[in-house]
Structure formats: structure tokens, C-alpha cells
One Martini backbone bead per residue (centre of mass of N, CA, C, O) as a GRO file, in nm:
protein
  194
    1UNK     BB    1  17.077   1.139  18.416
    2UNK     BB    2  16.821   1.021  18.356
    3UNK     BB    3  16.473   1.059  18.327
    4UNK     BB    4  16.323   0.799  18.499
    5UNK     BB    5  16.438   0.488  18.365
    6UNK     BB    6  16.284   0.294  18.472
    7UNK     BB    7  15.989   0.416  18.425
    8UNK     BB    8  16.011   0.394  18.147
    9UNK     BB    9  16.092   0.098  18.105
   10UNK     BB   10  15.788  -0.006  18.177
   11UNK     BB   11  15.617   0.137  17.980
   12UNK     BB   12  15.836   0.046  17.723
   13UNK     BB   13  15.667  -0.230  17.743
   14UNK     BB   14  15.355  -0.160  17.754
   15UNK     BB   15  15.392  -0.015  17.475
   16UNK     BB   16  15.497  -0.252  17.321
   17UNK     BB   17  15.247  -0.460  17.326
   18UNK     BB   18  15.029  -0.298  17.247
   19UNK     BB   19  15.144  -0.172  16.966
   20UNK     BB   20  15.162  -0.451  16.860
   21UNK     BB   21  14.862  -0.551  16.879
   22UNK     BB   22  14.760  -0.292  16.696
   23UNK     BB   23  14.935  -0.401  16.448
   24UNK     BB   24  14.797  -0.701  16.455
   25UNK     BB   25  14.491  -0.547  16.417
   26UNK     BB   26  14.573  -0.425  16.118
   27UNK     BB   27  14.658  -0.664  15.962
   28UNK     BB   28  14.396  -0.798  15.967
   29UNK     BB   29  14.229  -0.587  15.822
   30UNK     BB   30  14.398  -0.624  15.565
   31UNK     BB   31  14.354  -0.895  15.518
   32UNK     BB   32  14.010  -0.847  15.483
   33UNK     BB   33  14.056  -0.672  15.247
   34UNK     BB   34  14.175  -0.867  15.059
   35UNK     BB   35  13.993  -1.041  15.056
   36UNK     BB   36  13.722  -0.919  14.972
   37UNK     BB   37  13.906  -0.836  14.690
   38UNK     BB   38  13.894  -1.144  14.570
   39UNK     BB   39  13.595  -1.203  14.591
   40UNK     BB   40  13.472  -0.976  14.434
   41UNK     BB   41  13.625  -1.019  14.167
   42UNK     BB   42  13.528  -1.305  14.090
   43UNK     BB   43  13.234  -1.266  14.116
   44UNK     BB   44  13.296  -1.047  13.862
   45UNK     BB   45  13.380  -1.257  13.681
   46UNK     BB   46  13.110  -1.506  13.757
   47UNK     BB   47  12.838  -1.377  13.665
   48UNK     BB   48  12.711  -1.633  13.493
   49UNK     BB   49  12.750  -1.799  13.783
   50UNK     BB   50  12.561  -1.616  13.966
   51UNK     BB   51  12.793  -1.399  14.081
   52UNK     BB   52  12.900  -1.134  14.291
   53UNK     BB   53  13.004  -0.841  14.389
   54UNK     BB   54  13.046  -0.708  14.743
   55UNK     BB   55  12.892  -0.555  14.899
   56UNK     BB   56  13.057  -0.255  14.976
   57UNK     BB   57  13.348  -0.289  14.907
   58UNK     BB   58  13.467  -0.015  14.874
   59UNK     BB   59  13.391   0.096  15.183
   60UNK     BB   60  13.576  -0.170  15.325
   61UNK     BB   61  13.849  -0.060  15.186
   62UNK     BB   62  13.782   0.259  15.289
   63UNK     BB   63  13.766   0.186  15.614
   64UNK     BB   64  14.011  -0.026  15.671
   65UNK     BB   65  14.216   0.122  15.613
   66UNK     BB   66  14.225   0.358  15.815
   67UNK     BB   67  14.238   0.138  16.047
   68UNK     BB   68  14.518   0.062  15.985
   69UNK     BB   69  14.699   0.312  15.991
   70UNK     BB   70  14.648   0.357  16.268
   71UNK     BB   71  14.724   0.110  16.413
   72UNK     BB   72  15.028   0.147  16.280
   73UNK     BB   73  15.156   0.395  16.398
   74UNK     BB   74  15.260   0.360  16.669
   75UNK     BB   75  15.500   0.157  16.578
   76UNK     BB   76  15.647   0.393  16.432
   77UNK     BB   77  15.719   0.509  16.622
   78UNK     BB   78  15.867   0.355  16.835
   79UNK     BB   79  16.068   0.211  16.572
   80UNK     BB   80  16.133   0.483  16.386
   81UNK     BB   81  15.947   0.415  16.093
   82UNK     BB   82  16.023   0.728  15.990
   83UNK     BB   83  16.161   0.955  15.776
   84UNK     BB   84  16.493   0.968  15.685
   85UNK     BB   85  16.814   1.139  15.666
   86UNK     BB   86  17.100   0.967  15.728
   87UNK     BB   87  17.329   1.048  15.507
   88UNK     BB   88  17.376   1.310  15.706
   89UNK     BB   89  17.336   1.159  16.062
   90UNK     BB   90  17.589   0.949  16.050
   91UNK     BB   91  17.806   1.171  16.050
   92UNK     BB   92  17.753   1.232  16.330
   93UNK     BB   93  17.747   1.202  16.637
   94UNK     BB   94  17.551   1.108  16.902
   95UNK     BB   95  17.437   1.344  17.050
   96UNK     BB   96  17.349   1.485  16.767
   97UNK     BB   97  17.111   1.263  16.686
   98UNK     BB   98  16.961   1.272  16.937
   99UNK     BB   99  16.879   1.516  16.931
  100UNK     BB  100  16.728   1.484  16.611
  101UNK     BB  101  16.528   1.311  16.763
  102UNK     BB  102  16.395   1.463  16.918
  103UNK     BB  103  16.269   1.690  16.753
  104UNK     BB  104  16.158   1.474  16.600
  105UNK     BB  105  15.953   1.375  16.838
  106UNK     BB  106  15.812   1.652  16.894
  107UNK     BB  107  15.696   1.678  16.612
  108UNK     BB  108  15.551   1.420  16.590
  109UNK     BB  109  15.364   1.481  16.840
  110UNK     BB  110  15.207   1.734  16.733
  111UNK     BB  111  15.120   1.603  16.516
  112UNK     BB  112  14.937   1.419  16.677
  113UNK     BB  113  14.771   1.611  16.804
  114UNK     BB  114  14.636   1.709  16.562
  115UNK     BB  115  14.507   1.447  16.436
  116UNK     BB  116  14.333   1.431  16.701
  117UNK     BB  117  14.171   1.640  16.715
  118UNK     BB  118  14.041   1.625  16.398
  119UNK     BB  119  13.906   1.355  16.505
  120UNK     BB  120  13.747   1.439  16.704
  121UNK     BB  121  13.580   1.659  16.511
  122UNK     BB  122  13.458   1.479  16.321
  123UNK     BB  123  13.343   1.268  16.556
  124UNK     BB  124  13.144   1.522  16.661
  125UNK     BB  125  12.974   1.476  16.342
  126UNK     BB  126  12.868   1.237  16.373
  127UNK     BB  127  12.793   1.157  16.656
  128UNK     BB  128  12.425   1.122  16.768
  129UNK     BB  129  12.528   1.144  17.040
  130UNK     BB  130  12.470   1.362  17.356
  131UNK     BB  131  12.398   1.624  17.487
  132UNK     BB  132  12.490   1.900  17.493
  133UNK     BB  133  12.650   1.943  17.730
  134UNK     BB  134  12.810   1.715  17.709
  135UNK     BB  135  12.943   1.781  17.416
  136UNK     BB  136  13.079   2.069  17.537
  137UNK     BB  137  13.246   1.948  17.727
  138UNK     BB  138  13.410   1.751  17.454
  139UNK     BB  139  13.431   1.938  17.221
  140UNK     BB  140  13.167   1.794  16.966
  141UNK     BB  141  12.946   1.989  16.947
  142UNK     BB  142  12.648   1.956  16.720
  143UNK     BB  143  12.400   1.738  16.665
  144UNK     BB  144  12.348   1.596  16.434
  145UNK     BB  145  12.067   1.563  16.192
  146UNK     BB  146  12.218   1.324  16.102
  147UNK     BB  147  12.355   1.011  16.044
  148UNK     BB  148  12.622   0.958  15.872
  149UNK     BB  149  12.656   0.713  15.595
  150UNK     BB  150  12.692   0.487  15.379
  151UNK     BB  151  12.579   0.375  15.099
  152UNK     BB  152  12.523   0.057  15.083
  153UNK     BB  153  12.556  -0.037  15.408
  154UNK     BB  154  12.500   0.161  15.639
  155UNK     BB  155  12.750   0.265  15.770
  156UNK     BB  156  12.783   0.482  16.094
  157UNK     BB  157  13.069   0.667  16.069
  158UNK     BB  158  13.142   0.672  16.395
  159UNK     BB  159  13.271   0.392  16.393
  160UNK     BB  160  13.537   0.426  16.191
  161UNK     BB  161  13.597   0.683  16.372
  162UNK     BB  162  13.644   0.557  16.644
  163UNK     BB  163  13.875   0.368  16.575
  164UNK     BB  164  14.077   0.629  16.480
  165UNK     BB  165  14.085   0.740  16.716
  166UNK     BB  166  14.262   0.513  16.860
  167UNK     BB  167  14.487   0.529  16.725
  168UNK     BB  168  14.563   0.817  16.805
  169UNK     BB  169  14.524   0.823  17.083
  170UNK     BB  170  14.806   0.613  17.082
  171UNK     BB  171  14.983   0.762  16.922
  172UNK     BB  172  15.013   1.035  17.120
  173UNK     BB  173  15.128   0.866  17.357
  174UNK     BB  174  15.378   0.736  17.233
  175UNK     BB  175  15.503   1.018  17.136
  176UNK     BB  176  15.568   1.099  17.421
  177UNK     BB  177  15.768   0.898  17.471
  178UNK     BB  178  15.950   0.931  17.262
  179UNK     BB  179  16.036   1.205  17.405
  180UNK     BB  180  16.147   1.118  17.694
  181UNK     BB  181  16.369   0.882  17.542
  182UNK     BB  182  16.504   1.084  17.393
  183UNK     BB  183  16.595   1.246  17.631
  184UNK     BB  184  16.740   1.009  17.765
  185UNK     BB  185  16.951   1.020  17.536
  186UNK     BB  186  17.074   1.251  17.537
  187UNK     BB  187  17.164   1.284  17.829
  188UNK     BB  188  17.357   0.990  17.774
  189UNK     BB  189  17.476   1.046  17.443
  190UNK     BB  190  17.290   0.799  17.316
  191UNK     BB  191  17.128   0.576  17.107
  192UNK     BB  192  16.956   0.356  17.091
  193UNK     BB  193  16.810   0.029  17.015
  194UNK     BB  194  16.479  -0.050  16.852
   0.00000   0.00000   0.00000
């Protein structure tokens, strides 16, 4: 009974090696962070021995979170490794639970949704590129006056912009998977195990 289930598994596979691959270049970026700010530390320990912190440690540990944070949404929507209140839910019949999933996969979406879209926007305020017919078609709003960057490293902000986009647009992408998925599980009358 359940809607497309082939092509549903077909797609849930592909969407499972991307999602697993954006979550482990989520981790290598954490791990770059993690460096930076260990060299940058010992540096500023090491100040008399002519060493000293890693210019714009600050901005990279800061550009690098939101690109890592976007990076692992995917994976944890598919995973459903967000925050539930099992102790109540767990109660319930196997029917009871896939509705409350579907539900909250439905909630989830339109967040997703949501930050896609003012991510959007953020990054048509940054993106100094583009004529304006171009930007309208996009909803990218009018060419800033110049175009904002970092202040120590002078990284054009529409970059660390652009790359939390992409992990957004395939979190959005997910987010939808995910309602169709568990559409099936209601359909089947209990979810499965992922």
C-alpha cells in the first residue's frame, strides 16, 4: 500500500551516501577547527619564542561551525537524530509513532524549508555578483554597495554564504525525503529501523 516504495528505496540509498559524505566533510572542517585553534593557542603560549596565534583564528572557527553545522543537518534528519520525547511515545502503538513521525518530519520540513529560503536571502545581500534582471529573477534582492568581507582574513562573506547554502538546500531535499518515507511507514503501519 505504500506510495512508490521501490523508487522511494532507489533514492534512499542515493541519498544516504550523499548525506553520509556532506556529514564527513562536516567532521573534516570540525577537525580543521579543532587545529587551527590548538596551533593558534600554543602559539599565543609561545609568544616570547618569537611564535604567535594564527591570524583570523576568530573568523575561521566562526566561518567553519555554521559551514559544519549545515554540513551534518542532512544526515541527521535522514537519521532522525533529532530531538524527541521518546518516554511518551514509546507507548504508543507502532501506527501512533509513524503518524507523530510523519508529523514531525511535515514540522520539519517547512523548518527546513524556512532556512533555506533566509539563507536565501542573506546570501542574495552578500553576493556582489549578478545584473540586477538576473538578481530579480533569483530573488537575490539589489547588488550590495560593496561587497562584505571578514575583518582580518578580508573573506568575501558570500563564500562561507554560499557553501551553509548548499548544506541547506540538500537538508531541505532530505527534509522532503523524509516526509515521503515516512508516508510509507504510516501507509505500512509501523516505521522501520534507520
Amino acid at each position: 500500500m505504500a506510495i512508490a516504495k521501490q523508487a522511494e528505496m532507489r533514492v534512499g540509498r542515493v541519498i544516504t551516501v550523499l548525506s553520509r559524505w556532506m556529514a564527513y566533510s562536516g567532521g573534516v572542517v570540525l577537525a580543521g577547527i579543532a587545529l587551527t585553534t590548538v596551533f593558534s593557542v600554543i602559539g599565543r603560549a609561545l609568544l616570547g619564542f618569537g611564535l604567535g596565534p594564527i591570524k583570523g583564528d576568530y573568523e575561521i572557527v566562526e566561518m567553519g561551525c555554521a559551514i559544519a553545522v549545515f554540513a551534518f543537518m542532512p544526515w541527521c534528519q535522514l537519521k532522525r537524530g533529532h530531538v524527541t520525547v521518546d518516554i511518551f511515545i514509546s507507548r504508543l502503538s507502532e501506527r501512533s509513532q509513524a503518524v507523530l513521525g510523519l508529523i514531525g518530519d511535515v514540522f520539519l520540513a517547512g523548518a527546513a524549508y524556512i532556512i533555506l529560503w533566509r539563507l536565501w536571502l542573506g546570501f542574495g545581500e552578500k553576493v556582489p555578483f549578478g545584473s540586477d534582471a538576473f538578481r530579480a529573477a533569483l530573488s537575490m534582492g539589489s547588488k550590495p554597495f560593496f561587497a562584505e568581507s571578514t575583518y582580518e582574513l578580508e573573506v568575501p562573506l558570500w563564500i562561507p554564504f554560499g557553501l551553509c547554502l548548499i548544506g541547506a538546500a540538500f537538508f531541505f531535499i532530505v527534509a522532503i525525503f523524509t516526509v515521503w518515507r515516512s508516508l510509507n511507514w504510516v501507509l505500512d503501519g509501523k516505521e522501520e529501523r534507520v
